[in-house]
C-alpha positions in Angstrom: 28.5 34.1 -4.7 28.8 37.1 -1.7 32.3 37.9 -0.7 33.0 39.2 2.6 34.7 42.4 3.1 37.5 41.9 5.8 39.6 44.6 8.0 42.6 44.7 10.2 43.2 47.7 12.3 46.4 47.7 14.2 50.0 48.9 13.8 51.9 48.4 10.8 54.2 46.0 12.3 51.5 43.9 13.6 49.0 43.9 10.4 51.4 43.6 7.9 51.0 39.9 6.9 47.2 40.6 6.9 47.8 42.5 3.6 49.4 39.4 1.7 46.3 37.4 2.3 44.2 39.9 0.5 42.7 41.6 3.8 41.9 45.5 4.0 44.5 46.7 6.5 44.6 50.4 8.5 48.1 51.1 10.2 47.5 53.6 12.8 49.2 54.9 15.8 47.0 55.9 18.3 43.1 55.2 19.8 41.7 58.2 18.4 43.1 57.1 14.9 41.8 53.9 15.4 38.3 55.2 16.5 38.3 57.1 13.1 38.7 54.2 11.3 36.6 51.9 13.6 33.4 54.3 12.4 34.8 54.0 8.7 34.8 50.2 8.9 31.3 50.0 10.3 30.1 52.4 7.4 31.6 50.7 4.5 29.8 47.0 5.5 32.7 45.3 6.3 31.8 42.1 7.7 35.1 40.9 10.4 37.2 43.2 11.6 40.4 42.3 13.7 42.3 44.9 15.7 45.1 44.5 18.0 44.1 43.9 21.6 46.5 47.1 22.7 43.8 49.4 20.7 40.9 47.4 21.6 41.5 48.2 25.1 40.8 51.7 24.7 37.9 51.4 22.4 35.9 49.4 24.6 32.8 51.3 24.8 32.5 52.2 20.6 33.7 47.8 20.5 30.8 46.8 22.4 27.6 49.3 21.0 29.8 47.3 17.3 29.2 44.1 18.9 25.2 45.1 19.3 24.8 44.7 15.4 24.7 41.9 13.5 28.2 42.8 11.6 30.8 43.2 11.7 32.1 40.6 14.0 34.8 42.2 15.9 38.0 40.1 17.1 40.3 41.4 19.3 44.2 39.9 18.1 47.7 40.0 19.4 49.7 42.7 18.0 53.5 41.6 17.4 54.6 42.6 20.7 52.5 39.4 22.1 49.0 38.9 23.7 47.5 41.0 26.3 45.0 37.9 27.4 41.9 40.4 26.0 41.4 38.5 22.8 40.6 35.1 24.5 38.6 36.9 27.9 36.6 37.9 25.3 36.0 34.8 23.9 35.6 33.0 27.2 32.9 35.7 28.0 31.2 35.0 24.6 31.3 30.8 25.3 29.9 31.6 29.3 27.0 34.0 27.6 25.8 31.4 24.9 26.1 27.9 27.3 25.7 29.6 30.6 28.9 28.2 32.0 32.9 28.3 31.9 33.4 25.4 29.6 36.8 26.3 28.4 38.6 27.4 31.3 37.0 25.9 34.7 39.5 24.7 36.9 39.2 20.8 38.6 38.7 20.3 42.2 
C-alpha cells in the first residue's frame, strides 16, 4: 500500500490544525520563505500541497510551471484571516478548462 506525502504551507495560525491530522506543515512569514519551501516540497515528492491563498498570490508564476507536472497537486486554501476568492477562481478555471464551460458559476437569464 503507497502513502501520499502531504504539505501545508502557510502561517502558523492558519496551518496549525493541519499538523494534528498527521500533515507536513511549513510556518513561514513571507513569499520568499514560502518560495524556499515551495522548491523543497516539489523535491522531496510530496504529492498535495495546500498553501494559503495570501501566499499563493505571490507565487503565481513558480504555482503554475508546479501545476505543469503531474504532482504535486497544488490547492490554494483560506488562511485564518478568511478567503481571498483565489482558491475557488482556481477551481472554476480548472472545471471551464476540462468541460469547456462555466458549469458552476453561470448566472440565469
Amino acid at each position: 500500500m503507497s502513502t501520499f506525502k502531504i504539505a501545508v504551507i502557510g502561517d502558523k495560525d492558519s496551518i496549525l490544525g493541519f499538523k494534528t491530522l498527521g500533515v507536513t506543515t511549513f510556518s513561514v512569514t513571507n513569499a520568499d520563505s514560502a518560495l524556499s519551501v515551495l522548491k523543497k516540497v516539489v523535491k522531496e515528492d510530496y504529492a498535495i500541497l495546500f498553501i494559503t491563498e495570501e501566499l499563493a498570490q505571490h507565487l503565481e508564476e513558480p504555482i503554475e510551471e508546479i501545476k505543469k507536472r503531474f504532482l504535486p497537486v497544488v490547492v490554494p486554501i483560506p488562511n485564518n484571516k478568511g478567503t481571498l476568492g483565489i482558491g475557488m477562481a482556481k477551481v472554476k478555471e480548472s472545471v471551464e478548462k476540462a468541460i469547456g464551460a462555466d458549469i458552476l458559476f453561470r448566472k440565469e437569464g
